[in-house]
N, C-alpha and C positions, 0 to 999 in steps of 0.2 A: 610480675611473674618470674621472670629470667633474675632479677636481684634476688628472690629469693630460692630459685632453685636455677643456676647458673647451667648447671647440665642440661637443662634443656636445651641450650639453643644449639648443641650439636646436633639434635634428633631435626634439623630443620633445615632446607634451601639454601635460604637467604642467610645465613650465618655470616658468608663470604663477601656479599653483595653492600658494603660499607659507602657505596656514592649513595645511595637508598635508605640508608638510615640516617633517623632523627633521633637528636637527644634534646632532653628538658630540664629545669631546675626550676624549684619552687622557694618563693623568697615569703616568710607569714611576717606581719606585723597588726599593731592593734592599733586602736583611734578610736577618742574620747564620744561621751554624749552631743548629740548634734541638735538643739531645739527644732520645731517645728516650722515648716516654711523658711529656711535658711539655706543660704549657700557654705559649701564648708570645701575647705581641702582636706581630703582623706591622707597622702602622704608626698613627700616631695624630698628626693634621693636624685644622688648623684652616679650613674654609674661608669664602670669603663671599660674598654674593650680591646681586650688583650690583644688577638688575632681577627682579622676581616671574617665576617661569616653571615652567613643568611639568616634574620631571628625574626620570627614573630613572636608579640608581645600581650598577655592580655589580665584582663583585675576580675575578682571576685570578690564581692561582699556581700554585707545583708539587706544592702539597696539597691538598687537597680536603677538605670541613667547613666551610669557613672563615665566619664569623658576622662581619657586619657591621654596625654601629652607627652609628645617625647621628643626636646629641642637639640638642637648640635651646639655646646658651648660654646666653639669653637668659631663657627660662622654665623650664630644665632637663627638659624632656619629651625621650621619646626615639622616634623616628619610627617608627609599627608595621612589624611584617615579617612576610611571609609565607614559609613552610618557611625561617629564618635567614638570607631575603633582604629589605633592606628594599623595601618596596612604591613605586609612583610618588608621589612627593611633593610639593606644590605649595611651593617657598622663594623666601618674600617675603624683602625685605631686616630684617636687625636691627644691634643693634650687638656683639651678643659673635660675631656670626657661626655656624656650625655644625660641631662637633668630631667629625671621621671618626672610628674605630676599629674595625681586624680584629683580631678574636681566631681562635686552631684550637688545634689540640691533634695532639700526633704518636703514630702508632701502635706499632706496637713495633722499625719503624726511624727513624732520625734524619732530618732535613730539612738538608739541604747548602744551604750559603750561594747565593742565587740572585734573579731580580728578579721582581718583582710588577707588575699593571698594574690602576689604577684606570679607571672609560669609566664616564664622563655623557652620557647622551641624551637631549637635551631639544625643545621648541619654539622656542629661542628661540637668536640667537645668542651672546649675552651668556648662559653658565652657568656655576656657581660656579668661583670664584679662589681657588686657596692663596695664605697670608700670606708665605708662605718657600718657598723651592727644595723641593722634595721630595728631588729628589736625593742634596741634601747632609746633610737631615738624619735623626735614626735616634733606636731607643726602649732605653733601659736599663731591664733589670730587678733591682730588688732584693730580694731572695730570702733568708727566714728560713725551716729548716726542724727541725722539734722534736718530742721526742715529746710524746703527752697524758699529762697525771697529771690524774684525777678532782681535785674540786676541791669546796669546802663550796657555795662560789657558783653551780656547774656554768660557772665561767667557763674559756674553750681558754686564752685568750692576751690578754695587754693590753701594747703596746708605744706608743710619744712616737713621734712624726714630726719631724723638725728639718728645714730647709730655711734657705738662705743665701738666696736670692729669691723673688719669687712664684714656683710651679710650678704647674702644672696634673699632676695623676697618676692613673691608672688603679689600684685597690686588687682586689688578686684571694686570695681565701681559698677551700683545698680540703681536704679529709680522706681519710684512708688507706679508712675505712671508705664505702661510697657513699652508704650511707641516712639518715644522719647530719641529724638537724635543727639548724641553728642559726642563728645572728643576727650579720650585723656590722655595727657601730654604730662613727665616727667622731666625734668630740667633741671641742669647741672649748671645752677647760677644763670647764665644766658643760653648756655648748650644745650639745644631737644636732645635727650635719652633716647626718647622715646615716644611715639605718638599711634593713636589705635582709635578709628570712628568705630560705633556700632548705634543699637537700636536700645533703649534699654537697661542693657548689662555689658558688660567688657569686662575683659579678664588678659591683663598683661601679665604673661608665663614667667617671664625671667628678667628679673634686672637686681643688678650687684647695685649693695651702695656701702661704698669706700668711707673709713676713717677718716678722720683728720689725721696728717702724719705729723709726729712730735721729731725734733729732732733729737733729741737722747734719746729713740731707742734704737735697738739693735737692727731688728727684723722690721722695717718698712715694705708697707703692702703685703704683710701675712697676717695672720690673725694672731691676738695680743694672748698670752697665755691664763687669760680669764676665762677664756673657752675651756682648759683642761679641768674647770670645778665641775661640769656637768658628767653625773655620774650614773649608772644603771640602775635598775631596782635591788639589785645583788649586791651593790656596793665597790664594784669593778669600774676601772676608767672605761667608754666606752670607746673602741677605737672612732677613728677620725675627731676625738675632742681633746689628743694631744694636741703639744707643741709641735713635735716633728713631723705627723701624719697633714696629708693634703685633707685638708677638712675641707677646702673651697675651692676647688680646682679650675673653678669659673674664673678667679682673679687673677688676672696676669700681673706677675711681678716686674718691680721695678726696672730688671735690666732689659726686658722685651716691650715693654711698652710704657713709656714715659706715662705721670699722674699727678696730679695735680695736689699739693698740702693741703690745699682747704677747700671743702664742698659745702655747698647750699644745696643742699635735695628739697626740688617742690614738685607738689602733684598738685594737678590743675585738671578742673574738669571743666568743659565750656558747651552749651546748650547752643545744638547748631538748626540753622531754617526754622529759628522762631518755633519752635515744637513744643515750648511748654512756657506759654507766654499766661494764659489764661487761668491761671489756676489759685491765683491768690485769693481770699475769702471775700466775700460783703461786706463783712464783718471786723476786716481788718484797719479799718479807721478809725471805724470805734473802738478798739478794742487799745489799737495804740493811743486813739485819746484819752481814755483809761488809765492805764497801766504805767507807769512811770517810764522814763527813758532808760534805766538801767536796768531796767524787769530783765532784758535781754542777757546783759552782761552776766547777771546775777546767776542764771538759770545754769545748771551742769549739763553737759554732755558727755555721752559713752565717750571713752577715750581709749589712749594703749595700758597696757599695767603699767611700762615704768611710769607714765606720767601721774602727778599729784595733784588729787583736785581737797579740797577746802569741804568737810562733810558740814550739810546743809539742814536742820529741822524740816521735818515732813509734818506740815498743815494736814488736820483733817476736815472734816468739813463742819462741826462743830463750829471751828476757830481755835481748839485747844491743840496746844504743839505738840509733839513728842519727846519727852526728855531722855537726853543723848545719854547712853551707858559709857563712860571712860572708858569701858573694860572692854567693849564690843570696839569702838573708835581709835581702841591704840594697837588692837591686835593689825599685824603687815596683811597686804593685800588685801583685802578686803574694801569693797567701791560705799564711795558715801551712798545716802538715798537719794533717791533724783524723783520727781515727777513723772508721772505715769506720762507713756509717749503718746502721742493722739496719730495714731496711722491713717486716718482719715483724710489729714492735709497731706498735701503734697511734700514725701521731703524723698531722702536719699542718704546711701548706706557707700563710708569708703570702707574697706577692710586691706590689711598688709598684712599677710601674713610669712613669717619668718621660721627657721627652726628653734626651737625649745630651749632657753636658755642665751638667745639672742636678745641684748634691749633695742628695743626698736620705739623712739618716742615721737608723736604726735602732735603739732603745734600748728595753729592757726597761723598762716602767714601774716604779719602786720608790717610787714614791710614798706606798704604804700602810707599806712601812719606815723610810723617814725620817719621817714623819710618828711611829711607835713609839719612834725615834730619842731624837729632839726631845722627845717626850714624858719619858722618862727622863732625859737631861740636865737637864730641867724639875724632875723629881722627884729630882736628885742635888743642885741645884743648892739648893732650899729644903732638903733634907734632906743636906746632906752624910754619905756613909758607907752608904748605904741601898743601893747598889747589893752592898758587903759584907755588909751584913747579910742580904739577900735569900739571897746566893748560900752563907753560911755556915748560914742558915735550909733550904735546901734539901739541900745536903749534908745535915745534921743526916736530915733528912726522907729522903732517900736510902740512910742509915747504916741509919735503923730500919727503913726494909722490904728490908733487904738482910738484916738480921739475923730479920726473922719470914721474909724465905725460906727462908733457913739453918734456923734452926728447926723450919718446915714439912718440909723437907727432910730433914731428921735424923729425925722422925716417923715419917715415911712409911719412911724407911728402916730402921727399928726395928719400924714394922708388920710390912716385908715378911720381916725377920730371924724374926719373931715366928712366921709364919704358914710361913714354910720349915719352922722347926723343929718343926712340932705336923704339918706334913705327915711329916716325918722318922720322926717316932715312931708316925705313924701305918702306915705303909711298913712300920715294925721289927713292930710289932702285926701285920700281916695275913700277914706272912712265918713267924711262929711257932703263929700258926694254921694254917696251911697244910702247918709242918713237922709240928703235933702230931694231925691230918687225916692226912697220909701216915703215920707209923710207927703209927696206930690200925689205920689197915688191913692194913698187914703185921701186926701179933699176930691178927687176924681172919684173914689168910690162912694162917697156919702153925698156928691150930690143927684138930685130926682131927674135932672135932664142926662138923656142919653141918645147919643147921634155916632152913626159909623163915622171912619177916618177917610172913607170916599165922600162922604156927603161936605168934609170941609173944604173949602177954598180957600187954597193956598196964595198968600199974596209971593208976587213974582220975587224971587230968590236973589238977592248980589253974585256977579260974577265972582267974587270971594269972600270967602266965609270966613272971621276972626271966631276961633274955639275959647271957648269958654274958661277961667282960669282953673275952674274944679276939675274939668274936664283935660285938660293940660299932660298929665302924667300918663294921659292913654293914649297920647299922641307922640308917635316922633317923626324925627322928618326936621333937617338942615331952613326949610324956608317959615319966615312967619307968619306969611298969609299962606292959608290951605286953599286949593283949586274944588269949588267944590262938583258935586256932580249931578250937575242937571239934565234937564231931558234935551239941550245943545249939545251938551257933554257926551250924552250917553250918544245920542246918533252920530255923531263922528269918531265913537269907537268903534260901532256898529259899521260905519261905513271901511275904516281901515281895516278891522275883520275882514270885511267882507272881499275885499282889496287884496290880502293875506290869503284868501281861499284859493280868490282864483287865480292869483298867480302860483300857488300850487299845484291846481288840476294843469295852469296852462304848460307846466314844466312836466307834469307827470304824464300827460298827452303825448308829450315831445318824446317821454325816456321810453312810453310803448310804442310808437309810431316805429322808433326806431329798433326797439328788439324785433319788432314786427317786420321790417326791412332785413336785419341782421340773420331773422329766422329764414326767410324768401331766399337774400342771398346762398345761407348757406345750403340748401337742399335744391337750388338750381345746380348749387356746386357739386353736391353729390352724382346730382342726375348726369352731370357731364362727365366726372367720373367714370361712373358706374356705363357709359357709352363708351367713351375712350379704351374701359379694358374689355369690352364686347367685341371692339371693332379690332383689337390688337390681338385676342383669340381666334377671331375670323381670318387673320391674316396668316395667323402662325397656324393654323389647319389649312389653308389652301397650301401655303408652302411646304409644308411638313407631307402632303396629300403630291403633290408635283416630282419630292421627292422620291417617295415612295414607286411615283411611275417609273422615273427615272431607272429606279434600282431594280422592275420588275423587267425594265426591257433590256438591261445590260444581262442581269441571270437568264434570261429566256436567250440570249445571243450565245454565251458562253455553256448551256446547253446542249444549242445545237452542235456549236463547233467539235463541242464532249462526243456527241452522239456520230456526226463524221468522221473523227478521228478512230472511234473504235469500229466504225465499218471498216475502216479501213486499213487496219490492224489485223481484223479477224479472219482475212484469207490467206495473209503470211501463216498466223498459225496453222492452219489446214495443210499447208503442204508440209512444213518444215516441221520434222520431228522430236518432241521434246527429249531433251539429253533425261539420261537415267541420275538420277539424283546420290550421290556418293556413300548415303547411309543404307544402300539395295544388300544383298548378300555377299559375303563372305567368299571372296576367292576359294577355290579348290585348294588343298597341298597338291603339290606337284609329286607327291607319292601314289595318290590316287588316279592321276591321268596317266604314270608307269604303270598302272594294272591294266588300266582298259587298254593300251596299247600292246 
């Protein structure tokens, strides 16, 4: 209102009242298509700050979540936030200045290319300055995603970082699994960068990664003049992507802070308290018995853009390949085909992302295989022939337990041959008892004499009975002679039953005799009890009763004394005349007592 009609604000109070006013500024910039379910950075700017001033900071876009970050270059602290907004902050001046960045995350639809708007509100009217147009500039991500295989170390993943300039990069690691404990740690050869636990997801804000220094060039520890090719949609340089503009005000130069010519950047992520130990397939043994040993090698993964992968035919399911267009495989940028990802297994997602026009390339650390490498050339090289000899040592070693499996093998298959055929012939055995069972009973039924099986007389039985050999396979049992069971037999079962009974009832006599005492005891215990606190009620009313005399004879004393005293009180009053009380009437004027006189 006042920008546009400035004479207003004479018509008003506060015109004058300048500790009380707040100014603003609003900084727009745009940011590409975000796919579905994805983490992205919206924008990531450096700004600086002219003069100390009180500013709150806040983002608008077409998504909502958005978490804003806002680190001190300087000391690398990052400014609290309250509910994933940062809080009012008081920004003195520094010299690396202070590095914005939004991060969000999209829900299960896409985020369409659109603009954002950053709004500083401060005290003061000097509040922070970007180094470079916002406009023009924008954030690339580079994106490795892989699945987990368990690991001896419990380590996810360990890739090199290469970079052609100084860069400044946001490092963002997440997993399939949400609960997931782990660690990423950045390393400068042996030097920790940087280390950050979380649950999940982690997102390390800020970390520069330095050049290799040449020594022909000029400007050591700034950025190489490859930076000034990134240019606007207009066709304009964009400030901060000169030579002479502070593009990276994060990197301290050579004469404040000594650096080192050559870097190994590694990111490492490590699965910490065993949190994602279980999640390898059933299926995974077969599949690697399967599949060749270099299925793995073979197979692409997402990478960064600068890096070059080898474009691959896409199988369909047929078995007929797709034949590769020249013209589509030579045009730049463009990613080979890869196999569709299977997000069902367990894997995880690094991303770096850089500004626009930064190469930032990706590589599998293999550090611990060349190092194995080198070692064996080491040991070929004093030993020549030794890498033969190993591998005809192992062969050797592989022949022989290929042949005790074979052996094993042939055993067990001779067991099973072994153990069919004694089933076989036991089958024929019980087939022939059963036939010579059935035609017993037919000569039993066709003959004319018939007598019950009480009317026979049994002749007296052996104390052991040899079972018949037909009979054999229905029997088991360690001993050859079977005990048989006669009416001896039986009555000195009969009698050790009976033996069995009652020294049960005579123990179960005992365990009620004795609830039955333990019952007694305890309800005599009651009863004396329940006496004990009669007789200690009985005590504490006669005493409480003694007291009470006590009390009534000492008031009845002090009573009387009451009641003497005021006899004795009450004939001083009678004679002695009460004084007149100072609040009576009002004196005369002494004008009034010269009349009556």
């Amino acid at each position: 209102m006042f920008s546009l009609r400035p004479e207003l604000l004479d018509q008003y109070s506060f015109k004058e009242d300048k500790e009380k006013s707040a100014y603003f500024v609003d900084y727009h910039g745009s940011h590409t298509d975000v796919p579905a379910r994805s983490w992205f950075l919206l924008f990531r700017e450096v700004f600086m700050a002219p003069h100390s001033a009180l500013i709150s900071v806040s983002v608008t876009a077409a998504v909502s979540g958005l978490l804003l970050r806002i680190i001190d270059n300087d000391t690398g602290k990052e400014v609290p936030t309250i509910c994933n907004r940062p809080k009012p902050y008081h920004f003195t001046p520094n010299k690396g200045g202070y590095t914005f960045l939004c991060e969000g995350r999209t829900l299960e639809g896409p985020l369409a290319a659109g603009k954002y708007r950053l709004r500083m509100v401060g005290t003061s009217q000097d509040l922070l300055t970007p180094i470079r147009d916002i406009t023009s500039s924008g954030v690339e991500s580079n994106e490795i995603k892989d699945y987990y295989t368990p690991e001896r170390n419990n380590i996810m993943f360990r890739y090199t970082v290469n970079v052609s300039a100084d860069t400044p990069a946001t490092v963002q690691v997440s997993t399939s699994k949400a609960d997931v404990n782990f660690r990423v740690e950045v390393f400068d050869g042996s030097d920790v960068l940087f280390t950050k636990e979380g649950i999940g997801h982690i997102v390390v804000p800020c970390v520069t990664f330095y050049a290799d220094e040449v020594e022909t060039s000029s400007a050591k520890g700034r950025r190489t003049p490859q930076k000034s090719r990134a240019k606007s949609s207009t066709g304009v340089k964009s400030p901060g992507r000169t030579k002479a503009s502070p593009t990276a005000p994060v990197v301290p130069e050579p004469d404040t802070a000594p650096r080192k010519k050559n870097h190994n950047y590694i990111v490492q992520a490590t699965v910490l308290r065993n949190t994602w130990n279980n999640n390898e397939s059933p299926w995974q043994s077969i599949i690697d018995h399967i599949l060749p040993k270099d299925a793995d090698a073979d197979r692409p993964t997402s990478g960064s853009l600068a890096e070059e992968k080898p474009s691959t035919p896409n199988k369909k399911r047929g078995g007929k390949e797709e034949k590769a267009d020249p013209k589509k495989a030579a045009k730049p940028g463009m990613k080979p085909p890869s196999p569709a990802f299977d997000e069902s297994k367990p894997y995880w997602i690094l991303r770096v992302c850089a500004d626009a026009g930064d190469e930032v390339t990706l590589r599998k650390d293999t550090q611990r295989e060349d190092e194995i490498k080198s070692i064996k050339a080491a040991w070929e090289e004093l030993q020549p022939g030794r890498a033969a000899k190993a591998k005809a040592l192992r062969e050797k070693y592989l022949a022989r337990k290929a042949e005790e499996k074979a052996a094993k093998e042939k055993e067990e298959k001779e067991k099973e041959e072994k153990e069919k055929e004694d089933k076989e012939k036991k089958d024929k055995a019980n087939e022939e008892a059963v036939s010579e069972q059935d035609k017993a009973g037919k000569e039993e039924k066709s003959g004319t004499v018939t007598f019950s099986v009480s009317e026979v007389v049994r002749p007296p039985s052996p104390k052991f009975y040899q079972i018949p050999s037909p009979f054999q396979p229905f029997v088991t049992g360690k001993r050859d002679d079977i005990l048989l069971f006669d009416d001896d037999e039986q009555a000195r079962a009969l009698e050790e039953h009976r033996e069995k009974v009652e020294v049960f009832y005579n123990e179960r006599k005992v365990v009620l005799n004795g609830r039955n005492e333990n019952r007694t005891h305890r309800n005599d215990m009651k009863e004396e009890l329940l006496l004990t606190a009669e007789n200690m009620q009985v005590e504490v009313d006669t005493q409480r009763q003694d007291v009470f005399v006590l009390r009534d004879t000492l008031r009845q004393k002090q009573l009387a004394e009451e009641a003497a005293r005021l006899a004795a009180v009450e004939p001083e009053q009678n004679t002695t005349p009460s004084p007149k009380p100072t609040s009576a009437k009002k004196p005369k004027s002494p004008k009034g007592k010269k009349g009556k006189k």
